[in-house]
Structure formats: structure tokens, C-alpha cells
C-alpha positions in Angstrom: -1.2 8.4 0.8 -3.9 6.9 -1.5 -7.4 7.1 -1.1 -9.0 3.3 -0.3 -12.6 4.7 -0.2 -15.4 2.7 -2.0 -12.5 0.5 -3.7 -13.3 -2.9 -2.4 -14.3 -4.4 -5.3 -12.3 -2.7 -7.5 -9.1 -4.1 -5.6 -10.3 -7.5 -5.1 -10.7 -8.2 -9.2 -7.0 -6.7 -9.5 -4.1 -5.4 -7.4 -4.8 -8.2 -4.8 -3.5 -10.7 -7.1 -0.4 -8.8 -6.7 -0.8 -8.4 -2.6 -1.4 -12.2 -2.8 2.3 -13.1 -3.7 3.5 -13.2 -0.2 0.7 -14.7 1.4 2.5 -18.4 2.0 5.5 -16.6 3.4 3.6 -14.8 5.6 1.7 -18.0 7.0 5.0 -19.7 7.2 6.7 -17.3 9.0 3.6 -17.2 11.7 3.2 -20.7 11.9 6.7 -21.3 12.6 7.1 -18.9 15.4 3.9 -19.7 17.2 2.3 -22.6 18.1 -1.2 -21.0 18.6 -3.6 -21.4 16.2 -5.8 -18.0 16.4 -4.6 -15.2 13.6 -6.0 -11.7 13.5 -5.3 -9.7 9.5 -5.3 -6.2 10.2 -5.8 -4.5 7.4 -7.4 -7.7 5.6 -8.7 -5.8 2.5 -10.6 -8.3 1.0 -9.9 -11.1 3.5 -6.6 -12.6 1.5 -4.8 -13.5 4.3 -7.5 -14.8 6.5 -9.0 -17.0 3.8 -5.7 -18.3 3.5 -4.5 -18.9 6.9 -8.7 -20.4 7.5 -8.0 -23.1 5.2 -4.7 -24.0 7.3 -6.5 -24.4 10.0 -6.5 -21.3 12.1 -8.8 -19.7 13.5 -8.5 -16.2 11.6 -10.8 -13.4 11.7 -9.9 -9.7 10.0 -9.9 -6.0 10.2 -10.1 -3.3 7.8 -10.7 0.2 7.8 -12.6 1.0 5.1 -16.1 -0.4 4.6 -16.2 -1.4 0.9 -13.4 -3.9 1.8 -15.2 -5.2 4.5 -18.6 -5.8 2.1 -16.1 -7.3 -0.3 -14.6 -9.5 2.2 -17.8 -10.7 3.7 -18.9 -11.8 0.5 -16.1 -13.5 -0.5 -15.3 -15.6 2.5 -18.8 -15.4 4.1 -17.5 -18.6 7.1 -15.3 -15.7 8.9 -15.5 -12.5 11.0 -14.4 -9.1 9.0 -14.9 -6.3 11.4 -13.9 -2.3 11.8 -10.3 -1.7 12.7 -7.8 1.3 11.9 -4.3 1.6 13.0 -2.9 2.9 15.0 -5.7 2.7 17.5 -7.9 -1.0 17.0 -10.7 -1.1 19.0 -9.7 -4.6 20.4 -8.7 -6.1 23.4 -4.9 -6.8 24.3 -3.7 -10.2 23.9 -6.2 -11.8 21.1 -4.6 -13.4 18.7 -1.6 -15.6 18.4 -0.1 -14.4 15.1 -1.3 -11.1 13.6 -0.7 -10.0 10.7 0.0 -7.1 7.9 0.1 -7.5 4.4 1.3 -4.1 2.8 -0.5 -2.0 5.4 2.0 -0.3 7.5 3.3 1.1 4.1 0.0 3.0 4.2 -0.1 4.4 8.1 0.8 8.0 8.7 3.0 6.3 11.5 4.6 2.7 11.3 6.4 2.4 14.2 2.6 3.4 15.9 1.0 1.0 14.3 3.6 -1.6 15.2 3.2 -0.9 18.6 -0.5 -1.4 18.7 0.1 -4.3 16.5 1.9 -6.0 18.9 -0.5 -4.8 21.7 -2.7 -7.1 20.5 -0.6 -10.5 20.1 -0.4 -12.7 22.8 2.7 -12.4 24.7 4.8 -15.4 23.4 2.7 -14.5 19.8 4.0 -13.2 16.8 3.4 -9.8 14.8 4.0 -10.7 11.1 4.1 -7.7 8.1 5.3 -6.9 4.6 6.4 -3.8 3.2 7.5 -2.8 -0.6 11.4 -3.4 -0.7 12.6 0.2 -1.9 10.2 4.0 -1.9 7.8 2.8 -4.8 6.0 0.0 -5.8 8.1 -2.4 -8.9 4.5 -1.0 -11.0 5.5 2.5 -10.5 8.0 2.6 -13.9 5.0 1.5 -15.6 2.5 4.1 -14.3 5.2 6.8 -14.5 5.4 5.5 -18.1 1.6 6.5 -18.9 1.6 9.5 -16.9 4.8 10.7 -19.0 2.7 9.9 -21.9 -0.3 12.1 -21.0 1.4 14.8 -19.2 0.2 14.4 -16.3 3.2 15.3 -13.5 4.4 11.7 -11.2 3.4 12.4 -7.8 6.7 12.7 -5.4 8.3 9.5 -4.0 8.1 10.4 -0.5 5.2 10.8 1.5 6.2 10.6 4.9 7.6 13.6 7.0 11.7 12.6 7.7 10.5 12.0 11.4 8.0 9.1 10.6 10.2 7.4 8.0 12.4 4.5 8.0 14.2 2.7 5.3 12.8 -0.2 3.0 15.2 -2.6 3.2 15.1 -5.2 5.2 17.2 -3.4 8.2 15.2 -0.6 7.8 11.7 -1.9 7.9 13.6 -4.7 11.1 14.5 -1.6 12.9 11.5 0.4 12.6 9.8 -2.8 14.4 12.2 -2.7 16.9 11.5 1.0 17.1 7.6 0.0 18.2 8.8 -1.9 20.6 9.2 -5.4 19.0 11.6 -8.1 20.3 13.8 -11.2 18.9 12.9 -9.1 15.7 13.6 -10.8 12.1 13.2 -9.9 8.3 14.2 -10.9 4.6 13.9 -10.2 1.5 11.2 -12.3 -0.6 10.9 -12.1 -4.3 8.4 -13.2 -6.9 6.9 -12.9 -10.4 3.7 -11.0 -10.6 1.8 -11.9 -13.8 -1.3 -9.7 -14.9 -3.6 -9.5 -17.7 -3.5 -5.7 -18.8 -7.1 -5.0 -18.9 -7.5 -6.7 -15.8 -4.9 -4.6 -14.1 -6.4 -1.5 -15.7 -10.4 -2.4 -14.4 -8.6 -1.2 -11.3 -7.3 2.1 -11.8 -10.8 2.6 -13.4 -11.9 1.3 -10.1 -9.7 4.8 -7.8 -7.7 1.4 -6.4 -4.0 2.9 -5.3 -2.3 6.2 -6.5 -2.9 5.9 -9.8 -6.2 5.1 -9.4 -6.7 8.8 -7.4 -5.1 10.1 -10.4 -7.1 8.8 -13.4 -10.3 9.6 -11.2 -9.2 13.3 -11.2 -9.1 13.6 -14.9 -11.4 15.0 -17.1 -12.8 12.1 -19.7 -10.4 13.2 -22.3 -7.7 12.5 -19.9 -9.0 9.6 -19.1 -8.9 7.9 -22.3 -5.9 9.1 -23.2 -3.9 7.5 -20.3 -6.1 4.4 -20.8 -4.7 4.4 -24.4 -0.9 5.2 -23.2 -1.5 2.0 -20.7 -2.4 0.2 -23.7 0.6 0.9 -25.6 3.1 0.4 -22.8 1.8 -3.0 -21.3 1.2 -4.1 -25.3 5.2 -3.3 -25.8 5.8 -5.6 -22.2 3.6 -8.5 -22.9 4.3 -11.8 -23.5 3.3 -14.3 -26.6 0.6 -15.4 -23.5 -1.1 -11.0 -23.4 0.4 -11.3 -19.9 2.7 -8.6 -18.3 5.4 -10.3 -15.6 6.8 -7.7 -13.6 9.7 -8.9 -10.6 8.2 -8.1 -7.3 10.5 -7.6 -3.9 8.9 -7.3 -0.9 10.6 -7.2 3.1 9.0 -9.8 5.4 9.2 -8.9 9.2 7.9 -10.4 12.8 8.8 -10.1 15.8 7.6 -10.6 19.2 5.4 -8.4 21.3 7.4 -6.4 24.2 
């Protein structure tokens, strides 16, 4: 699993522009299958998803559980409530919210299926829990950090991080039965697709930054190292870009909800 600590800001100014893609869907899909108007994000990094869902008119409040996303949400969206919450045990009452919702966090739990249940524990009983999850093992940015690790020599860290137990497959019957598994009903998901976009040196300030994998990685290096894999970045995103210095990579992501109990 990556280490999130001390990232907030670092994330915010990159990879959430990436975490942003699905937001809409997400919305849409809570909207649609609840008529209550109160969301909890759990996991809200820097308050995406509740900023989002505020301006639609819920009343939406978040959770995170590390405390430089929680600074960096508070000062982004300073009209909502950001407090202290990690899955798979939230120190909140049952039955809060109306929709609640994960954004690529139960990719990052030691136990999905947990941290469904408690999820769900949380939504009212004719709520909705709704959550994303990478379609397939890796990221669609993993060729690309392989790419500049290959470059440097520096070894790609294994594909799997889960023990066989805890696992469940990243499709959209895998990630609709793992749901199921933590005790969801009338449980749905799909397959949603987009184009992410990025400026390279943008995308870069947050590796610099420790944000995901590859941002443990480059922090582990030796300055040398460093600049070499920021130079091997360089090369590879220069060879992607378009005539407009942006790099599109396809995204897939699975969409889920389901109902509590």
C-alpha cells in the first residue's frame, strides 16, 4: 500500500485531477438511488467529492484519514465539515448519511469487503453506498511509471498487494461481488471510461510531493536517483505529448452502490 502521510497538498495540485474524472458519475449514481439529500465522502482527500456534491445541493461533509488532507481540504472548501475517519472502523454513528461515498479508497484498505460493511453501517437504511475502484490490478499510469523506473533501474514493485484471502477481482463482477460480500444489497456496477489529460511537470510536482507509489519510491532515492528518474519522466511523457505539452492517458474505472443490509 502507498504511504498518504504529509501528501495533502502535494495530491491536491496533481493526481486529484485524475481522481476527479468520475466525480459526476458518482453524484449521479447517488442521486438517482436516493432521494435524501445528506452525503458523507469517506476518504475525501482533499474534499473532491464533497465540494462537488455541496454545490448540488447536498448537504455533504467528509472524512479522511490522514491529516494533511484534511488541512488541505479545509482550506480549499472552508463552507464544509472535514473530520477524522479511517476504515474499516469510523468513529460515527449508524445511519448518518443518505449517500456515502468512496472515490478510489477501498483500493487502498487492507480489507474491502470490511470497509464495505462499515460503509454501509453508516448509510441510512433505504440509502446508498457509492465507490470506484481501478478497473484491472494497476493504475492506466503504471506503464508510464514502469517506463521511468526501467530507465533508472530501479526494480517495479509487484502488482499484488493484497493476501489471496482479502482480494477480489477488478472488474465490474468482481469489485459487485466483493460488495455483496460486505453485506450490500440490490448491488450494481459498470464500467466508466474517460480521458485524463495532464501537464507533465504538473503530474511530476506530485511524485516530488511522496503522492502514490511512485511517489514512495522517488522519496527513497538518493538525489542522484532522483534526478535521473526525473529526467527519464521527462523523456517518456515528451515522446507521449501532444502538439498542446499535454499527456492523455484512457482511464477505466468500476462504479458500484448498493444498499445497506
Amino acid at each position: 500500500m502507498a504511504d498518504w502521510s504529509d501528501v495533502g497538498e502535494a495530491y491536491a495540485a496533481s493526481f486529484a485531477a485524475l481522481c476527479a474524472g468520475s466525480v459526476d458519475a458518482v453524484l449521479d449514481e447517488a442521486e438517482e438511488r436516493t432521494g435524501g439529500r445528506v452525503l458523507l465522502d469517506v476518504g475525501t482527500g482533499p474534499g473532491t467529492v464533497a465540494a462537488a456534491a455541496a454545490t448540488r445541493g447536498w448537504q455533504a461533509a467528509g472524512v479522511d484519514a490522514e491529516e494533511s488532507m484534511l488541512a488541505t481540504a479545509r482550506r480549499l472548501h472552508p463552507g464544509l465539515s472535514f473530520g477524522l475517519g479511517t476504515l474499516p472502523r469510523l468513529d460515527i454513528e449508524d445511519a448518518t448519511a443518505d449517500a456515502v461515498t468512496a472515490n478510489f479508497v477501498l483500493n487502498h484498505v487492507p480489507d474491502a469487503r470490511e470497509s464495505a460493511r462499515e460503509l454501509a453501517r453508516v448509510a441510512e437504511p433505504d440509502g446508498v453506498v457509492v465507490a470506484t475502484i481501478w478497473h484491472g490490478v494497476t493504475s492506466p499510469l503504471r506503464p508510464l511509471w514502469d517506463a521511468v523506473l526501467e530507465a533508472v533501474g530501479i526494480d517495479r514493485p509487484a502488482d499484488r498487494t493484497l493476501p489471496a484471502e482479502k482480494d477480489f477481482g477488478r472488474d465490474a463482477d468482481g469489485v459487485a461481488a466483493m460488495l455483496r460480500d460486505g453485506g450490500l444489497s440490490e448491488v450494481r456496477a459498470r464500467t466508466l471510461t474517460w480521458d485524463f489529460a495532464f501537464e507533465p511537470e504538473a503530474l511530476w510536482a506530485g511524485v516530488e510531493g511522496g503522492v502514490a507509489t511512485v511517489g514512495g519510491i522517488y522519496r527513497a532515492q538518493d538525489a542522484a536517483t532522483r534526478a535521473r528518474m526525473a529526467d527519464a519522466y521527462r523523456h517518456v511523457t515528451d515522446e507521449l505529448a501532444g502538439s498542446d505539452g499535454l499527456v492523455t492517458v484512457p482511464h477505466r474505472a468500476v462504479l458500484v452502490s448498493g444498499r445497506p443490509g
